[in-house]
N, C-alpha and C positions, 0 to 999 in steps of 0.2 A: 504494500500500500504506500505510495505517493503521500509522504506530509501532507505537501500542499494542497492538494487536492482533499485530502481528508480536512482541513481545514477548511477550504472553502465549501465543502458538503455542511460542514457544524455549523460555519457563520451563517446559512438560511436560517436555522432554527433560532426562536425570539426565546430568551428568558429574561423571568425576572432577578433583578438584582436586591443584595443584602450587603449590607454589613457587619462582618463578625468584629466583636469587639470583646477585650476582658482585660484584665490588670494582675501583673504578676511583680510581686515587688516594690510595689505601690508606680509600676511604668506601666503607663495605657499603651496598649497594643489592640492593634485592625488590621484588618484588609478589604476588600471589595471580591465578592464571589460571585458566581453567577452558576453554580453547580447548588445551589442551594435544594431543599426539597424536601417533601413529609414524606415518613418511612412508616409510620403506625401509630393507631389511631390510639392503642389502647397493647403497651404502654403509648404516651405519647411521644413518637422519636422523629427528629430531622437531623437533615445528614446537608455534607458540602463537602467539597476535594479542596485539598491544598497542594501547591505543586511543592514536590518536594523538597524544591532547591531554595523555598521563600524563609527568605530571612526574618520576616513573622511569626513563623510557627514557631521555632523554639521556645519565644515566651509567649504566645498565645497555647501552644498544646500543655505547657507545667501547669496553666490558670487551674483552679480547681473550678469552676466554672466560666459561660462565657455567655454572651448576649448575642441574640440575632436581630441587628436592626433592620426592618425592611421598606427600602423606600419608596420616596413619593415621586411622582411625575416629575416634579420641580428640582430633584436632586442629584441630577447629573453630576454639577461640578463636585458635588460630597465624592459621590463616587468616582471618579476620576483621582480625586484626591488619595481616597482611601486605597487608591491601586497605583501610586506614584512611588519611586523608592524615592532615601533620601530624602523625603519631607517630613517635618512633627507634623503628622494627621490629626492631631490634636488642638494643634495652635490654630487664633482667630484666622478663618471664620469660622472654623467648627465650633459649634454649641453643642454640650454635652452635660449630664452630670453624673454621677458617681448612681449606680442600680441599688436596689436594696441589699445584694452579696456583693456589693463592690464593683461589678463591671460597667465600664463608662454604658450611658445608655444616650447616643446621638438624641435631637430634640430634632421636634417638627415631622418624625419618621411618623409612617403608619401606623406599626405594631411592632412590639417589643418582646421576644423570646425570651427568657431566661431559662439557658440548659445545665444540667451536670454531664460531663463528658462520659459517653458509655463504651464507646467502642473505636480505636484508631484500626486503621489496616491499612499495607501499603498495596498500592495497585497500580502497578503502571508506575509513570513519574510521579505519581501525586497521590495521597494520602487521605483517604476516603475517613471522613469525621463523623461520629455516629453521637449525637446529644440527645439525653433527655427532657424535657420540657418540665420544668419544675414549676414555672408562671408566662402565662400570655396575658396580654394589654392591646388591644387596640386602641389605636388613638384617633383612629379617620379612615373612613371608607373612600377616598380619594384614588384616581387612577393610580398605577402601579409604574413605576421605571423599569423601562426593558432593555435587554441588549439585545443587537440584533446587526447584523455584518460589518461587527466590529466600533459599530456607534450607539450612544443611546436614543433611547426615543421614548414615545408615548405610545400607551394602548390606546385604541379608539374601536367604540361596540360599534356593531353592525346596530342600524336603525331599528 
């Protein structure tokens, strides 16, 4: 199989985007996913890949837990942000504060996961994340932030 072409087969497909967030050491650590995904309904589990070479994970995987933020139509540039190396993802203008177990939880997001880590496995390059759902929040039924051939956008319903 052709990389490339295996990539551009992926770029059709629209997901939505998240941000995984948590604090180990009292250092907020993120990234921007787009592997995110519900795995079961009961127990409650969601899952996301990390590629294994991100210099994120190491202190995002120690956290004893970690937040799934999921964004709003309007929050491209967060995301962009949160998948730049070499930036504090943290400094203005990210608005954030501290979750009830400590993981940063982004402001103005939709809804807010709070996981316990259940299950790492490595797959490929990248590192299949397995979270428990210990608290969900919604904050706003507003459109959802997609990716989709390598840019973001907006959903828009059929009439």
């Amino acid at each position: 199989m052709d990389a490339d072409g295996f990539r551009q087969a992926l770029a059709v497909h629209a997901a939505g985007v998240v941000i995984i967030t948590a604090q180990t050491d009292g250092i907020p650590v993120g990234l921007t996913a787009t592997s995110f995904s519900s795995v079961s309904l009961d127990p409650p589990l969601v899952s996301f890949y990390v590629d294994r070479s991100s210099t994120t994970w190491p202190l995002l995987g120690s956290a004893d837990h970690f937040a799934v933020n999921v964004l709003a139509s309007d929050q491209a540039e967060l995301a962009a942000r949160f998948a730049r190396k070499n930036v504090d993802r943290f400094a203005e203008p990210t608005r954030w504060r501290a979750g009830p177990l400590g993981a940063p939880l982004l402001r103005d997001v939709s809804a807010h996961l709070i996981c316990l880590p259940q299950e790492t496995v490595d797959v490929g390059d990248h590192i299949l994340v397995v979270g428990l759902v210990a608290e969900a929040m919604v904050h706003g039924a507003g459109r959802p932030l997609l990716y989709h051939q390598g840019r973001f956008g907006r959903f828009l319903a059929h009439p």
